[in-house]
MARBA-3410 file (N, C-alpha, C, O; in Angstrom, 1 decimal):
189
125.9,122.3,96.9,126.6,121.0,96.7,126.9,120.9,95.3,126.0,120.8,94.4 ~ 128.0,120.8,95.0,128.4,120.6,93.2,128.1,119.0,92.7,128.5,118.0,93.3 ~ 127.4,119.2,91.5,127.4,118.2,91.1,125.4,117.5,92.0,124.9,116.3,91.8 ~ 125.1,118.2,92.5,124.3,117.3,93.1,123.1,117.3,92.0,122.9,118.1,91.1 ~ 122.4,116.4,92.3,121.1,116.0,91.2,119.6,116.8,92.2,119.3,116.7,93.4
119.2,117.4,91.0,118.0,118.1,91.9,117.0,117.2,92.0,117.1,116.1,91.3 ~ 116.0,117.3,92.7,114.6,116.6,92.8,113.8,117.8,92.8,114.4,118.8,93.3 ~ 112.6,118.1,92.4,111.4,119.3,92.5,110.4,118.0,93.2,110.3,116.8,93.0 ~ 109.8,119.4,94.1,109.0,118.3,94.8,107.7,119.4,94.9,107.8,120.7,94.8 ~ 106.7,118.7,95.2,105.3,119.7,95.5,104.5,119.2,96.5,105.0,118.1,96.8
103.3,119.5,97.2,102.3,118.6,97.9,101.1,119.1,97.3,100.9,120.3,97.2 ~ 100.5,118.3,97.0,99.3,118.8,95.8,97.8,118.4,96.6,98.2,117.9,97.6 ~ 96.7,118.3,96.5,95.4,118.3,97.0,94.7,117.2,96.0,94.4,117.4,94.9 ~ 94.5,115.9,96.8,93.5,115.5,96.2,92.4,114.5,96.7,92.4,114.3,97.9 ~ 91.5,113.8,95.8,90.3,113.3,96.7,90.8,112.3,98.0,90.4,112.6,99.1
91.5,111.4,97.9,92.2,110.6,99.0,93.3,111.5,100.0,93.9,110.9,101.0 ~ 93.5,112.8,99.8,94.4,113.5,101.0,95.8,114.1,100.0,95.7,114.1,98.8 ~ 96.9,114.4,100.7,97.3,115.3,100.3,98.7,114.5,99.7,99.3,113.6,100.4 ~ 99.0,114.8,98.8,100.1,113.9,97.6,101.5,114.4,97.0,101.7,115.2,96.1 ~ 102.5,113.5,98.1,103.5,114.7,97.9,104.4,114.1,96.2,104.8,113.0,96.0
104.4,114.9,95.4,105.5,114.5,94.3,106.3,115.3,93.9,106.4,116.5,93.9 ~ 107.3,114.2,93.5,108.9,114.6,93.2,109.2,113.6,92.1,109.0,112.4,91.9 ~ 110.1,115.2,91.3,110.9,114.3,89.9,111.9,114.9,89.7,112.0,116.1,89.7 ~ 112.9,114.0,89.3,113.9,114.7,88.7,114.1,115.1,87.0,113.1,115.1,86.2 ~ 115.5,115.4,86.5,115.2,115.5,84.7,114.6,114.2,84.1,113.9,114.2,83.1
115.0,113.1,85.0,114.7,112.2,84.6,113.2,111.5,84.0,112.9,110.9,82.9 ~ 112.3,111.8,85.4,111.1,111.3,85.4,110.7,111.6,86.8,111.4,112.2,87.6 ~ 109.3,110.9,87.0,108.6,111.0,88.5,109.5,110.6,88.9,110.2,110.0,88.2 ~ 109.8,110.7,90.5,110.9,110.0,91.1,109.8,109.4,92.5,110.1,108.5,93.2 ~ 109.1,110.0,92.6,108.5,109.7,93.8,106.4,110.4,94.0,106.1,111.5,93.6
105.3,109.4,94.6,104.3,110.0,94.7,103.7,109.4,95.6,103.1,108.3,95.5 ~ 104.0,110.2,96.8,103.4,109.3,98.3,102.7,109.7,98.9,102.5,110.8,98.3 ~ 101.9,109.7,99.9,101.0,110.1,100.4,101.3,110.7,101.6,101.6,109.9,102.5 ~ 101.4,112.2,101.8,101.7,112.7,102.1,101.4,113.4,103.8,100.6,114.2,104.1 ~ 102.5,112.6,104.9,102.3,112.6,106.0,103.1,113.9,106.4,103.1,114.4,107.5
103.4,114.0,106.0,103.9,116.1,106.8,105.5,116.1,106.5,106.0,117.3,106.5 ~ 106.4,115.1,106.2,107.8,115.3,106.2,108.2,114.5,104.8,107.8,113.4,104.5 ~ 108.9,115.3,104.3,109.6,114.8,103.0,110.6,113.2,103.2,111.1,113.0,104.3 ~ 110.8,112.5,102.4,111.4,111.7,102.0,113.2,112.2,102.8,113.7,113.3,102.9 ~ 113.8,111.0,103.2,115.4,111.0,103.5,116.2,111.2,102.1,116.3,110.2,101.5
116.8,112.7,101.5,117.7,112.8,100.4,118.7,112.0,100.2,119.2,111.7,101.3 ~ 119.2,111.5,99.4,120.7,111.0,98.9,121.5,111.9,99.1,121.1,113.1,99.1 ~ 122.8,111.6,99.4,123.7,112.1,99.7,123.9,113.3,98.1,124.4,114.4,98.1 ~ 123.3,112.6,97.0,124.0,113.1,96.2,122.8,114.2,95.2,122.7,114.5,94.1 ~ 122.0,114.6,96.5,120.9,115.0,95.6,119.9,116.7,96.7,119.7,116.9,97.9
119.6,117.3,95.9,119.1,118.8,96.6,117.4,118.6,96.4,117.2,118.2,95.2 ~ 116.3,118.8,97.2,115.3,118.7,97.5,114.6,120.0,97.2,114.5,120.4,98.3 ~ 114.1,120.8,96.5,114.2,121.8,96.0,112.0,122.1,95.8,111.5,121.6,94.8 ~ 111.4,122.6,96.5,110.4,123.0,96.3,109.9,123.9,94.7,110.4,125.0,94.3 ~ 109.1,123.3,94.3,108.5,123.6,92.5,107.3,123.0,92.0,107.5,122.0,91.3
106.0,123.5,92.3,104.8,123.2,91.5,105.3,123.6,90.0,104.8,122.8,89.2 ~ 105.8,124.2,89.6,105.9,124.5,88.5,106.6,123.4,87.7,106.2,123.1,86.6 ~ 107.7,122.7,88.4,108.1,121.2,87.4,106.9,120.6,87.6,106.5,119.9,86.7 ~ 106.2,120.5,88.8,105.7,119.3,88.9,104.0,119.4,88.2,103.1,118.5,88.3 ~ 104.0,120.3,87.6,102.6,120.5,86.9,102.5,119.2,86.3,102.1,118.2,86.9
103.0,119.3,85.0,102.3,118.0,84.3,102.1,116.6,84.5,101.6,115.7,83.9 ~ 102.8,116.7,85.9,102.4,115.4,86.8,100.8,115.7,87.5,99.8,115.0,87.3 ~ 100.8,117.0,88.5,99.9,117.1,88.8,98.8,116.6,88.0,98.0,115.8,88.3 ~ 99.0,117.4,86.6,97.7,117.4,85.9,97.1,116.0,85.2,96.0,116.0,84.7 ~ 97.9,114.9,85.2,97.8,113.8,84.9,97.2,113.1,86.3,96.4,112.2,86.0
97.4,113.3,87.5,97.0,112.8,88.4,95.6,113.5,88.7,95.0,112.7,89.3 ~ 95.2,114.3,88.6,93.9,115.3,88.5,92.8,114.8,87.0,91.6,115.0,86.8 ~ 93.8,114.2,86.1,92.9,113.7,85.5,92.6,112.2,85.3,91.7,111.7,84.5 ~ 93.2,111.6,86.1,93.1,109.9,86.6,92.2,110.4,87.5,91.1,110.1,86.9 ~ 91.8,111.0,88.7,90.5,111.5,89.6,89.2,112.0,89.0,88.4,112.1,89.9
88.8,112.3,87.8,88.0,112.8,87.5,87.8,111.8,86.7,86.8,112.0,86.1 ~ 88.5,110.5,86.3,88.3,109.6,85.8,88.1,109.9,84.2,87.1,109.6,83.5 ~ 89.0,110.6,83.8,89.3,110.9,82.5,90.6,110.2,82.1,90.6,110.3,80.9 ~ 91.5,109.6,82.5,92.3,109.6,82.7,93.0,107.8,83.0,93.7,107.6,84.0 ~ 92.8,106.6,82.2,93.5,105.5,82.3,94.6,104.3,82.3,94.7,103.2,82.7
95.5,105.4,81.6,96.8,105.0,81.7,98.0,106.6,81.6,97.8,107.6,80.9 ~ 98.8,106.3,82.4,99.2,107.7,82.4,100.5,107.7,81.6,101.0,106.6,81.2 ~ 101.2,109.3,81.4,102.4,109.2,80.2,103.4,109.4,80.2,104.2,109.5,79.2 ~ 103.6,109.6,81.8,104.9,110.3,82.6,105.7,109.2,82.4,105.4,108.0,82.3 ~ 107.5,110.0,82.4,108.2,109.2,82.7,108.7,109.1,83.7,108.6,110.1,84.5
109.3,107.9,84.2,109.1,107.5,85.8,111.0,107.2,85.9,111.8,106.6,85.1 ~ 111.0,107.7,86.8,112.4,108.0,87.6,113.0,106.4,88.9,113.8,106.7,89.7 ~ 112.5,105.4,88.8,112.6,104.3,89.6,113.9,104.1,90.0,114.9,104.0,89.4 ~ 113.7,104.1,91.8,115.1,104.3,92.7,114.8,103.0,93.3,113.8,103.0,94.0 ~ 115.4,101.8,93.2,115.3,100.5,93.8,116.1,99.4,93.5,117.0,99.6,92.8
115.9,98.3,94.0,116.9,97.2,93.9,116.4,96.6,92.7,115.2,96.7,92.6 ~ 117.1,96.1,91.7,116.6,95.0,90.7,114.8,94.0,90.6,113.8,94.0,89.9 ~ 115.3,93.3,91.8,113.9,92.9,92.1,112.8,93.7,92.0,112.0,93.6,91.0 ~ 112.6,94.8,93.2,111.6,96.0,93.0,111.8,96.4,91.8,110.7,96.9,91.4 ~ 112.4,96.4,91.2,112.2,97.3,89.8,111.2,96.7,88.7,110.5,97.2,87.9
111.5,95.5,89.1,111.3,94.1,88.3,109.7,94.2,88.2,108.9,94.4,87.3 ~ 109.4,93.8,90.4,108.1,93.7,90.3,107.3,95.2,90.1,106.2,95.2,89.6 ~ 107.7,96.2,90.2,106.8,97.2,90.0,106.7,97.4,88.3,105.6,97.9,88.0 ~ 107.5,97.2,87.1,107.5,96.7,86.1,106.4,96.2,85.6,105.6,96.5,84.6 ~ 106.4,95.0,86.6,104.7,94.0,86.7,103.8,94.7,86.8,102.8,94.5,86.0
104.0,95.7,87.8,102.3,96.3,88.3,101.9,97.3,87.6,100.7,97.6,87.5 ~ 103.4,98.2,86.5,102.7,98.9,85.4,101.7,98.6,84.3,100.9,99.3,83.7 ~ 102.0,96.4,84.4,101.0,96.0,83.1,99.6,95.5,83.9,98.8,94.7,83.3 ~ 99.4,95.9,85.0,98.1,95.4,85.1,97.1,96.3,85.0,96.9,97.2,85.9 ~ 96.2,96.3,83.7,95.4,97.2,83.5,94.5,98.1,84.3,94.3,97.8,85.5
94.0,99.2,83.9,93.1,99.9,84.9,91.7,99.6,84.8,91.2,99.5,83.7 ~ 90.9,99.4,86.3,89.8,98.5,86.3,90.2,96.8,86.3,89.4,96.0,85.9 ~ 91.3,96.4,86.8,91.1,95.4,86.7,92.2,94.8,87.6,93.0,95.7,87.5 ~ 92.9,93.8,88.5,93.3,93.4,89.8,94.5,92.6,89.6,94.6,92.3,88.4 ~ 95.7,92.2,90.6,96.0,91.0,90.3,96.3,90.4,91.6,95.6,91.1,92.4
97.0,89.4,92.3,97.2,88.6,93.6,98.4,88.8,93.6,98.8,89.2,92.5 ~ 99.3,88.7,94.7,100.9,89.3,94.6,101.5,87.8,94.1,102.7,87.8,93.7 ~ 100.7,86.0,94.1,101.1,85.4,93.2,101.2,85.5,91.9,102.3,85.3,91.3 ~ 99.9,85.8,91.5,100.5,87.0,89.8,101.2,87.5,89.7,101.6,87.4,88.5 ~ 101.8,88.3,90.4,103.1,89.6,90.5,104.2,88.4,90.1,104.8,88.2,89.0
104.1,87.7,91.4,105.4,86.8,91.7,105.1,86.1,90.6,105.8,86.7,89.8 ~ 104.6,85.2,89.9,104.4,84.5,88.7,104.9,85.2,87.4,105.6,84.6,86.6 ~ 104.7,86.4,87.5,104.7,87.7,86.2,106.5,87.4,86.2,107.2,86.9,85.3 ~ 106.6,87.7,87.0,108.4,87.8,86.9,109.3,87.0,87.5,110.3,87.2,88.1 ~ 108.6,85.7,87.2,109.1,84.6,86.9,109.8,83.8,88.0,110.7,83.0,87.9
109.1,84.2,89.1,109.6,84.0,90.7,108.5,83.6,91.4,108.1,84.4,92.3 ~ 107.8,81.8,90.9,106.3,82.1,91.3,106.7,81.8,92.7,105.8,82.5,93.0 ~ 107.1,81.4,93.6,107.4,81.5,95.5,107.6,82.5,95.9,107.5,82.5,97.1 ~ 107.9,83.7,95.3,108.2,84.9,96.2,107.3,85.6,96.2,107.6,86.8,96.2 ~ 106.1,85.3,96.4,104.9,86.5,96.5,104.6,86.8,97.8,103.4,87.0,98.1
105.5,86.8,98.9,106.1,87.8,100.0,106.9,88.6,99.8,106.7,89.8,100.0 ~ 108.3,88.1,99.3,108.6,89.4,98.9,107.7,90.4,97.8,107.2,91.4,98.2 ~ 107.5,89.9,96.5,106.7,90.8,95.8,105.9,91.7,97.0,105.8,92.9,96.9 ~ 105.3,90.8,98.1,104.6,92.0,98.6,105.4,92.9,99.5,104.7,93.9,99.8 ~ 106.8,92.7,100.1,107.3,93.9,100.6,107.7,94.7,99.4,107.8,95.9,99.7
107.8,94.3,98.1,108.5,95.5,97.0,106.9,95.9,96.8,107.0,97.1,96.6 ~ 106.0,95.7,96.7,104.8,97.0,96.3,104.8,97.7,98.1,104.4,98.9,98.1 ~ 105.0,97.1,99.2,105.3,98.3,100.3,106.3,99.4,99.9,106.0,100.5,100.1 ~ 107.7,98.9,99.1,108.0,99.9,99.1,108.6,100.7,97.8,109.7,101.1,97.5 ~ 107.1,100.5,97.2,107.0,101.0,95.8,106.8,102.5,95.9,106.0,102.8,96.7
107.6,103.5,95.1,107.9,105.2,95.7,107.1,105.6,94.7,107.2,106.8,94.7 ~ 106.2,105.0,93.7,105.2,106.0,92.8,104.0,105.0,93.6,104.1,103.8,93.7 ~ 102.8,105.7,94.1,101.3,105.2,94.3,101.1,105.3,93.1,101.8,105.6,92.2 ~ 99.6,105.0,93.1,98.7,105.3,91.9,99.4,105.1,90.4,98.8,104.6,89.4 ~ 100.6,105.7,90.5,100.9,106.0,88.9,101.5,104.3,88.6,101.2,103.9,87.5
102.2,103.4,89.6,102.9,102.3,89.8,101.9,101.9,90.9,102.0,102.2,92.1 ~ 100.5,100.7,90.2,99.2,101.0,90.6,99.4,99.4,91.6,99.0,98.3,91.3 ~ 100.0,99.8,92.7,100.1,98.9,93.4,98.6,98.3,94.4,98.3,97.2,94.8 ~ 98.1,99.3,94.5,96.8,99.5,94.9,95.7,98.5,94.1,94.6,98.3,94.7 ~ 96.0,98.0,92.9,95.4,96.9,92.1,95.7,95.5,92.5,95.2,94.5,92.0
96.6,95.5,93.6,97.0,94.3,94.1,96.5,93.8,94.9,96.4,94.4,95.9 ~ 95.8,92.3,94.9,94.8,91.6,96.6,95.5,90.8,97.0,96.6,90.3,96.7 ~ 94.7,90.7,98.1,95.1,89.0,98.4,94.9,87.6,97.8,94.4,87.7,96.6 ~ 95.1,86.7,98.0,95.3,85.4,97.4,93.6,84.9,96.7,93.2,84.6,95.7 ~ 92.9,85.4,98.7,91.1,85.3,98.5,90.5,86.1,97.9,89.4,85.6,97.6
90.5,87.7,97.3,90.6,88.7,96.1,90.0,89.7,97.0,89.0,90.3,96.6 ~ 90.5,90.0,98.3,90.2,90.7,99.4,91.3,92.0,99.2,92.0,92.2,98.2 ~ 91.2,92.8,100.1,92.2,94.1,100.0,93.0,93.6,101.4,92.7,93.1,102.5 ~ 94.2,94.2,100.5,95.4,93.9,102.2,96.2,95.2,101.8,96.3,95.9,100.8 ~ 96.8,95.3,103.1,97.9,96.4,103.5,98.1,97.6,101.9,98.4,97.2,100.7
98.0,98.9,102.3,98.1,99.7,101.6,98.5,100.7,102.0,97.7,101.5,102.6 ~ 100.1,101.2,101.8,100.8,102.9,102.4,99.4,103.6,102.7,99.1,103.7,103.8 ~ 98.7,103.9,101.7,97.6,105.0,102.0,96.3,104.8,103.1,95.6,105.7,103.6 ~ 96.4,103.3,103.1,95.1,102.8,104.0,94.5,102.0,103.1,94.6,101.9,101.9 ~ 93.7,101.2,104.0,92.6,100.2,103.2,91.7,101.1,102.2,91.4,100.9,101.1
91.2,102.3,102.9,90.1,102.8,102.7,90.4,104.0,101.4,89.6,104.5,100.7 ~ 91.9,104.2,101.4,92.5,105.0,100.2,92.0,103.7,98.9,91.2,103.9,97.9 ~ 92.8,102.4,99.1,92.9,101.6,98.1,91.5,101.3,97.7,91.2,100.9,96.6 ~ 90.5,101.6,98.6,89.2,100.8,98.4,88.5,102.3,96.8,88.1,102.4,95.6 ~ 88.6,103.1,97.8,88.4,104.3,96.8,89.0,104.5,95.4,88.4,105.3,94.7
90.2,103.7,95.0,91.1,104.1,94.0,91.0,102.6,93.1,91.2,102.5,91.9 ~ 90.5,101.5,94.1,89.7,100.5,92.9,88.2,101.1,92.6,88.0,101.4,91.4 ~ 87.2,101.3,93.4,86.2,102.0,93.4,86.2,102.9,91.8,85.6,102.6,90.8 ~ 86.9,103.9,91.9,87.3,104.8,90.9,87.8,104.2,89.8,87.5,104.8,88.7 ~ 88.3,103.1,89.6,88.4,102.4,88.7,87.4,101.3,88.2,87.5,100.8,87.1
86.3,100.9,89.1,85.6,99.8,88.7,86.1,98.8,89.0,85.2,98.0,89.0 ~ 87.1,98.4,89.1,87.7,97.1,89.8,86.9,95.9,90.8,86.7,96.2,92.0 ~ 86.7,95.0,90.4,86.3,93.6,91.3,86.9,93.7,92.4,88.1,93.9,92.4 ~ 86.1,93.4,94.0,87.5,92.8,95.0,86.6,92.5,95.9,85.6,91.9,95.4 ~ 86.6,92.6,97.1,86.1,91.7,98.2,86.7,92.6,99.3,87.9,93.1,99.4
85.7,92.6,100.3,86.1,93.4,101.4,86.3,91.8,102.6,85.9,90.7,102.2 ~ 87.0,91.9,103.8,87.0,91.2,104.5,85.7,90.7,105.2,84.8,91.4,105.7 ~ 85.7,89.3,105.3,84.4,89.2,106.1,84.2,89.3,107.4,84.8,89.1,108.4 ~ 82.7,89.9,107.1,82.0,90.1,109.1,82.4,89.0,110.0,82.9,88.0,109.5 ~ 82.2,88.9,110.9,82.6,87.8,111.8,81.1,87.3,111.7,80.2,88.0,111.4
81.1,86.0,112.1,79.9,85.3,111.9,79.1,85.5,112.5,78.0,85.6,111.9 ~ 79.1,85.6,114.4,78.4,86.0,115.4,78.1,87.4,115.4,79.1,88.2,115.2 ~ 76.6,88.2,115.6,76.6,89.2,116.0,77.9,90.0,117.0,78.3,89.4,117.9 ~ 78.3,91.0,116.9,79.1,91.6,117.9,78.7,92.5,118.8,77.9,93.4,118.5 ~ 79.1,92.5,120.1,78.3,93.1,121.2,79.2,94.9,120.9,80.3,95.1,120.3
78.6,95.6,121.5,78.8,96.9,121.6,80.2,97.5,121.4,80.4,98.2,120.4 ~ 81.4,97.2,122.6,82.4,97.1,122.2,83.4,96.7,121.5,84.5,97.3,121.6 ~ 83.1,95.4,120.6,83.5,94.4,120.1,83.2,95.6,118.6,84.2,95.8,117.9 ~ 81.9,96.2,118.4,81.6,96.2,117.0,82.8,97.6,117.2,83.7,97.4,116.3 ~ 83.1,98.7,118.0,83.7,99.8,118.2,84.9,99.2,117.4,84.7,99.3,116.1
85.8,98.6,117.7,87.1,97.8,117.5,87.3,97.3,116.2,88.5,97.1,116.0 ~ 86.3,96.9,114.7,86.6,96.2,114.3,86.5,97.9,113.3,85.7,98.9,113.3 ~ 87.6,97.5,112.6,87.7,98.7,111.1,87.4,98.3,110.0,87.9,97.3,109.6 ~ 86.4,98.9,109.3,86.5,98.2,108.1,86.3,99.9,107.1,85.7,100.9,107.2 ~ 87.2,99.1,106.0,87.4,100.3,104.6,86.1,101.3,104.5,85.1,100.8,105.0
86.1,102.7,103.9,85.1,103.4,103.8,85.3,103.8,102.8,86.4,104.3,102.7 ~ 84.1,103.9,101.6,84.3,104.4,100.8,83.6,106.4,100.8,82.5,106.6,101.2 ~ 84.4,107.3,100.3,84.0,108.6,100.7,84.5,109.4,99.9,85.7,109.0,99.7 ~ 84.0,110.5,99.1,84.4,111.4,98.5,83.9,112.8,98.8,84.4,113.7,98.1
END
């Protein structure tokens, strides 16, 4: 295809499961967690398998896991509407080890009512971890909805030391099948 823009992409190994990334000349363009099928290309763009571009991403994400690692140095390739651009913007200044409410988000960029959308644009925020949406709670400073799982995000504040709150137990004991049913976050490495 002439003219088309490459992407290098890899799937790399790490403590939360397997992490697919992609960048172009530009920057990271993409770091998701990695369910077995690559991302839908642009019409205007070739998908091109390469650990070798994607090293010094790997290696920056391998050293945020070993917790050497608290702000990262990559440049980021961001494919989105204005808005998303805006709020993930936001979620680059919220430090490591430390939280915000998607009212924050929405407050941050000057849109304090829209902290529903804010929370569909960190659903569909295309860098994890690096675009630390995962630092985001609920209103009560509980963990909600996360691409990777509750139990990825619990791990990846965990790793950071981060304050939060797990959901509460239900007040009454639960009988047998009742307790089977209810999920809650695990932390595991």
């Amino acid at each position: 295809m002439a003219g088309a823009k490459t992407v290098f992409y890899s799937v790399v190994q790490s403590p939360v499961g397997p992490l697919l990334i992609a960048a172009t000349e530009r920057g990271l363009r993409c770091l998701h967690f990695y369910k077995g099928k690559l991302p839908q290309a642009a019409a205007d763009e070739v998908w091109m398998e390469s650990s070798e571009h994607l090293r010094p991403y790997e290696q920056q994400i391998n050293s945020y896991f070993r917790g050497e690692l608290r702000e990262f140095a990559c440049k980021l390739d961001l494919v989105g509407t204005s808005f998303q651009k805006e709020c993930w913007q936001a979620l680059l200044k919220i430090p490591y080890g430390e939280t915000r409410t998607y009212a924050d988000i929405a407050q941050e960029i000057g849109r304090p009512r829209a902290f529903r959308a804010v929370g569909q644009a960190n659903h569909d925020n295309p860098i994890a971890i690096i675009v630390p949406c995962h630092r985001v709670l609920g209103a009560n400073g509980t963990l909600t909805g996360y691409g990777g799982g509750l139990g990825t995000k619990e791990k990846l504040l965990h790793l950071e030391g981060a304050a939060f709150r797990l959901a509460h137990a239900p007040e009454k004991p639960l009988k047998n099948q009742e307790r089977a049913s209810v999920q809650q976050a695990r932390f595991e490495y």
